[in-house]
C-alpha positions in Angstrom: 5.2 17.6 8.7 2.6 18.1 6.4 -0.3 20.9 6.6 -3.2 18.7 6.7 -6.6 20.3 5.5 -9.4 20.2 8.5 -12.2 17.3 7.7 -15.4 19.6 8.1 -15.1 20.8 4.8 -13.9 17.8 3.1 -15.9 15.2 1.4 -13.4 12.5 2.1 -10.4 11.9 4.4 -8.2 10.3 1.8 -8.9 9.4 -2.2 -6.6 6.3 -3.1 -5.3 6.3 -7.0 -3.6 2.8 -8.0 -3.9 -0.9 -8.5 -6.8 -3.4 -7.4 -6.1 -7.1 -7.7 -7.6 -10.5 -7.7 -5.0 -12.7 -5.8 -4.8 -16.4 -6.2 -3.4 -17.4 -3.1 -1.5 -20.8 -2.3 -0.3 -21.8 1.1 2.5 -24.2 0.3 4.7 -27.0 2.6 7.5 -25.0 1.6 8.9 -22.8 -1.3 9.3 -24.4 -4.5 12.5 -25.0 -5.6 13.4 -26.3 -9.6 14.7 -29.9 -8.3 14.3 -32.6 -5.3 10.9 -32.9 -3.3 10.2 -29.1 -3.4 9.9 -29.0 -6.9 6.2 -30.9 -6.2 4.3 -30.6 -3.5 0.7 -30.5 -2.5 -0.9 -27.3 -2.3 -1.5 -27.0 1.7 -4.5 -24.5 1.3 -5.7 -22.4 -1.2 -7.7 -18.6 -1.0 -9.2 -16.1 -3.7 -9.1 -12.4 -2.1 -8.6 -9.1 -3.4 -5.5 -7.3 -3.0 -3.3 -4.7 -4.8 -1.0 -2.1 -3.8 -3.5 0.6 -3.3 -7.0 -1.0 -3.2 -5.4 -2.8 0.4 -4.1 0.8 1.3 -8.4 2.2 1.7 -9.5 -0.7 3.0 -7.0 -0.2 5.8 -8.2 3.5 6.1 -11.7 2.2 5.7 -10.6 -0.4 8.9 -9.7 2.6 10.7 -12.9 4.8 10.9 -11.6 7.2 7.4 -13.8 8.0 5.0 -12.3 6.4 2.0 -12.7 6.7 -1.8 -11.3 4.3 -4.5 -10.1 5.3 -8.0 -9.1 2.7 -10.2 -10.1 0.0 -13.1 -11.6 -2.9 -13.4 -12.7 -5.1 -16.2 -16.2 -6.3 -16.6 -15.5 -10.1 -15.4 -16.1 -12.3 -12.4 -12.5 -10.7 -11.2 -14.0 -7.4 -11.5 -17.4 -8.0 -10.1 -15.2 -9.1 -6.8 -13.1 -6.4 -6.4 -16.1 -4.1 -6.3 -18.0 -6.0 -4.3 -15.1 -7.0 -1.9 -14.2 -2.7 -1.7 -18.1 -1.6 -1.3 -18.4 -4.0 1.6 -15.7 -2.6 3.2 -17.4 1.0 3.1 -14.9 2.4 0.5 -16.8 5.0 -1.7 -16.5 3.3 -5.2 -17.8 6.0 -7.4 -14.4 6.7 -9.1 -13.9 3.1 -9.9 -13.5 2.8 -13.4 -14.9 -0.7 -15.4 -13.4 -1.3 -18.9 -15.8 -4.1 -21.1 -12.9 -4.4 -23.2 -10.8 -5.4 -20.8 -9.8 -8.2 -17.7 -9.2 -7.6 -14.3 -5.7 -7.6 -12.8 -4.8 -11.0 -10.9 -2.2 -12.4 -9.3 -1.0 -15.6 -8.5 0.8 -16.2 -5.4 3.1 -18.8 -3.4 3.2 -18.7 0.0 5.8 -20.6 2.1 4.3 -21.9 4.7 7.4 -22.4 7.1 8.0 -18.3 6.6 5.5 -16.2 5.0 7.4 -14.9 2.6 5.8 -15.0 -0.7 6.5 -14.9 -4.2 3.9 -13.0 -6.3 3.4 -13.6 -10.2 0.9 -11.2 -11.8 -1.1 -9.8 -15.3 -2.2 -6.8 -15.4 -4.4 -6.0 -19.0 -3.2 -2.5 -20.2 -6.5 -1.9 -21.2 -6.7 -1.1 -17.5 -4.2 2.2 -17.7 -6.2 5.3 -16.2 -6.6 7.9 -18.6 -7.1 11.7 -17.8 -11.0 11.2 -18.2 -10.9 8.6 -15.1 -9.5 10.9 -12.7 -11.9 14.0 -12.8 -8.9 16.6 -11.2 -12.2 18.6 -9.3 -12.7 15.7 -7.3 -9.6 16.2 -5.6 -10.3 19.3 -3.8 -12.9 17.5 -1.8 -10.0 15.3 -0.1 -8.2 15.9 3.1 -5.0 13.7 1.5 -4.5 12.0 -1.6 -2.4 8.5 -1.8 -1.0 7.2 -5.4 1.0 4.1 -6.3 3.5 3.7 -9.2 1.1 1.5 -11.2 -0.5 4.3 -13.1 2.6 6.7 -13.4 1.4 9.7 -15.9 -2.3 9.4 -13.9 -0.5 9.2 -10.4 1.9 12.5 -11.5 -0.7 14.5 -12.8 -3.1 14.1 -9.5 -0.3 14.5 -7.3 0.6 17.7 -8.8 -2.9 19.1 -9.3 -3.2 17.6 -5.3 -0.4 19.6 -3.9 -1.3 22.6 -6.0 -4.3 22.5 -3.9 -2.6 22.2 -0.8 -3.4 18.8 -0.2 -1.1 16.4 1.5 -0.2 13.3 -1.3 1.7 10.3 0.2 2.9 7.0 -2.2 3.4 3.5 -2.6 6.9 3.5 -4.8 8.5 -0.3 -5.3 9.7 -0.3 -8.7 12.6 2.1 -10.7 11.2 3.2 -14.3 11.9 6.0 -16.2 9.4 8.0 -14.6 10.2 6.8 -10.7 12.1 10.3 -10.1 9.8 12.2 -11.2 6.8 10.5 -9.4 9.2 11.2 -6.4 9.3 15.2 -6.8 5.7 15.2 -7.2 4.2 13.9 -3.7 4.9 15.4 -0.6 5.2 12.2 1.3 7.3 9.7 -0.6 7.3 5.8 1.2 9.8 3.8 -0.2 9.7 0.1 -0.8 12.9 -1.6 0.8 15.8 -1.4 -2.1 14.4 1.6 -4.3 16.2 4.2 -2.6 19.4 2.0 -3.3 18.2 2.3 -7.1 17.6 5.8 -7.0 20.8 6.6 -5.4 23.1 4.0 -5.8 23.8 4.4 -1.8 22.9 0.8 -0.1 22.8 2.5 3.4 19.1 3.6 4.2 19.9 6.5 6.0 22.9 8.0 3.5 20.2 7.2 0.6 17.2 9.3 2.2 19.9 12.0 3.1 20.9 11.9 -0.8 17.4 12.4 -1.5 16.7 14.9 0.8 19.1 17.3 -1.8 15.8 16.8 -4.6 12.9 16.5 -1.9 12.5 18.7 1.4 9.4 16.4 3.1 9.3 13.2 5.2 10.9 10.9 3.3 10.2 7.0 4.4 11.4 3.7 3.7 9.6 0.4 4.7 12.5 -2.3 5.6 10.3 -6.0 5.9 11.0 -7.5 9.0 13.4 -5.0 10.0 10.7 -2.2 10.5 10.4 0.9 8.8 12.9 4.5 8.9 11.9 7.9 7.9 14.0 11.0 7.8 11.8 14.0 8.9 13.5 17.1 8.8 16.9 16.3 9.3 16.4 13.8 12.2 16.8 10.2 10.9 13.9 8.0 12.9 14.1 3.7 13.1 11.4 1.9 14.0 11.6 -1.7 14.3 9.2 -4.2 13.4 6.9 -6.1 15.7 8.2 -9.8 16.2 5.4 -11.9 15.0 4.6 -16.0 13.7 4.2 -14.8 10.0 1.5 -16.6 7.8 1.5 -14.5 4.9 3.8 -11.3 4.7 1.5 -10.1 1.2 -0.2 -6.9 1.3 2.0 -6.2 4.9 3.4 -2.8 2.9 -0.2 -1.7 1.9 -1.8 -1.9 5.6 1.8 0.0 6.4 0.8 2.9 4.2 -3.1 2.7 5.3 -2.3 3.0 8.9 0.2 5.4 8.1 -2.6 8.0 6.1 -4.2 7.6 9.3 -1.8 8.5 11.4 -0.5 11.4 9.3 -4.2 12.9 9.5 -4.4 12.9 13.2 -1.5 14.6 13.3 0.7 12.5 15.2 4.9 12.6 15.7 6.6 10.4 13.0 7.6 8.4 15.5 4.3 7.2 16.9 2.9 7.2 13.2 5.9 4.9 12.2 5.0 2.3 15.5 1.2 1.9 14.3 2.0 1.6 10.6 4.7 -1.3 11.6 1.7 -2.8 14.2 0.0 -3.1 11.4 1.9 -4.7 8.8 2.8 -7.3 12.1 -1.3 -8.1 12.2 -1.4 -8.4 8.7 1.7 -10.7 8.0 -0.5 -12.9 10.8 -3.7 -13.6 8.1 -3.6 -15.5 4.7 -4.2 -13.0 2.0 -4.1 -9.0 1.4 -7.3 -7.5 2.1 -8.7 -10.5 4.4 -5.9 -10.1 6.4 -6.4 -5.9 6.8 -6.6 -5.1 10.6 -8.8 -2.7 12.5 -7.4 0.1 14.7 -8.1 -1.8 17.8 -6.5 -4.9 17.5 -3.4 -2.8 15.9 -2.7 -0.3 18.8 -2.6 -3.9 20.8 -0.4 -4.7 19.2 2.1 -2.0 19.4 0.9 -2.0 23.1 1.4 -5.7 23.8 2.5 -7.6 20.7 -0.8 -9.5 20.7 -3.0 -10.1 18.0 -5.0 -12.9 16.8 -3.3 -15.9 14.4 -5.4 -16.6 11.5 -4.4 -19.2 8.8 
């Protein structure tokens, strides 16, 4: 497990680096399909709300009592003017947020099946909105109990992470997606969480456990992998840990992966087992998949340990 750095001394608890989003949320009859009555259909409700991989992550932090800081880009638009305002609200120090006049905020358009959750997500991102070395002031850092990065902003995500760990600071991802930088974005955080699939890219092994054991030969921390509505595993050591998913009515599964790494951070700073961090994180992700929309849908820690406790939480559509 990781050393964790005490919070007296420490500005913040965790400093999230990645992707903010504008989603455009539709709640359909059913998914579309190209012929026969689901190819059009009525639009059953429709939602603007932020989201994004890592924006979702602090706000869940944020929902837990952490003190939370934000470090990304925005452009100067309507969009952009909501993601900041949406983030502030939520207590998440902003001060790192970058905002590019040049440039338009990242958005998303997505379809919801109603009869599931599932979604399907179709998004823009303006390159404009890359961070560059001079967004992510490295002294920052050392004010930070943990740092968490996505795979949005590779080459700014690397070079924190290493500058992070240099430091002794605990750095856990958000990793969906095989580029040519993937493995080495992998070797530079201590805590590596796996989107469902990407270890089978990485390894070519289609078994999660044989896949984190193949990775354990390039990286000696926890190594974890989220698996939908199948849970979550994690190989900690040389233990191999599954942790099934709470059974829930799913309205929208978006964002269910980013509250699973928020609840996570938190666990991972109060020092709990993997096990018990793994239960919360999946808790989560269960309340979430129960609200239309990313970061409307973030839960608190309350309502979350109920639902590991009890399997209840409130439907919201």
């Amino acid at each position: 497990m990781a050393v964790i750095p005490d919070s007296s001394s420490r500005a913040w608890d965790v400093i999230g680096l990645g992707a903010n989003s504008v989603d455009l949320v539709h709640l359909l009859p059913a998914f579309p399909k190209p012929s026969g009555w689901h190819s059009k259909m009525r639009i059953a409700r429709q939602v603007v709300c932020c989201g994004g991989q890592t924006a979702t992550a602090m706000a869940t932090c944020a929902a837990f009592g952490l003190r939370a800081r934000y470090i990304g880009a925005i452009g100067r638009d309507d969009h952009g003017r909501r993601v900041r305002e949406t983030l502030g609200g939520r207590g998440i120090d902003l001060s790192g947020l970058v905002t590019r006049d040049d440039a338009t905020t990242q958005f998303a358009v997505i379809l919801i099946d109603g009869q599931t959750g599932e979604r399907a997500v179709l998004w823009d991102r303006d390159e404009r909105l890359a961070l560059e070395d001079a967004d992510v002031p490295l002294e920052v850092l050392a004010s930070t109990r943990l740092l968490h990065v996505d795979d949005v902003d590779q080459a700014a995500a690397i070079r924190a992470a290493r500058h992070a760990r240099e430091l002794g600071i605990p750095v856990t991802s958000d990793l969906d997606r095989m580029t040519e930088r993937t493995e080495e974005l992998v070797r530079s955080v201590t805590v590596p969480i796996f989107a469902e699939g990407l270890t089978e890219q990485l390894t070519g092994i289609r078994d999660s456990e044989r896949a984190l054991r193949a990775l354990r030969h390039h990286h000696d921390g926890l190594l974890c992998m989220t698996a939908g509505d199948r849970g979550a595993v994690a190989l900690d050591g040389d233990r191999f840990i599954v942790s099934p998913a709470c059974r829930v009515d799913a309205v929208d599964t978006t964002g269910s992966g980013d509250v699973f790494r928020g609840a996570f951070i938190y666990g991972l700073l109060a020092g709990w087992e993997t096990a018990r961090i793994l239960q919360v994180a999946n808790a989560a992700a269960a309340v979430k998949c129960m609200r239309l929309g990313a970061l409307d849908g973030v839960p608190g820690l309350a309502e979350t340990l109920r639902m590991m406790e009890d399997g209840h939480a409130e439907r919201r559509v």
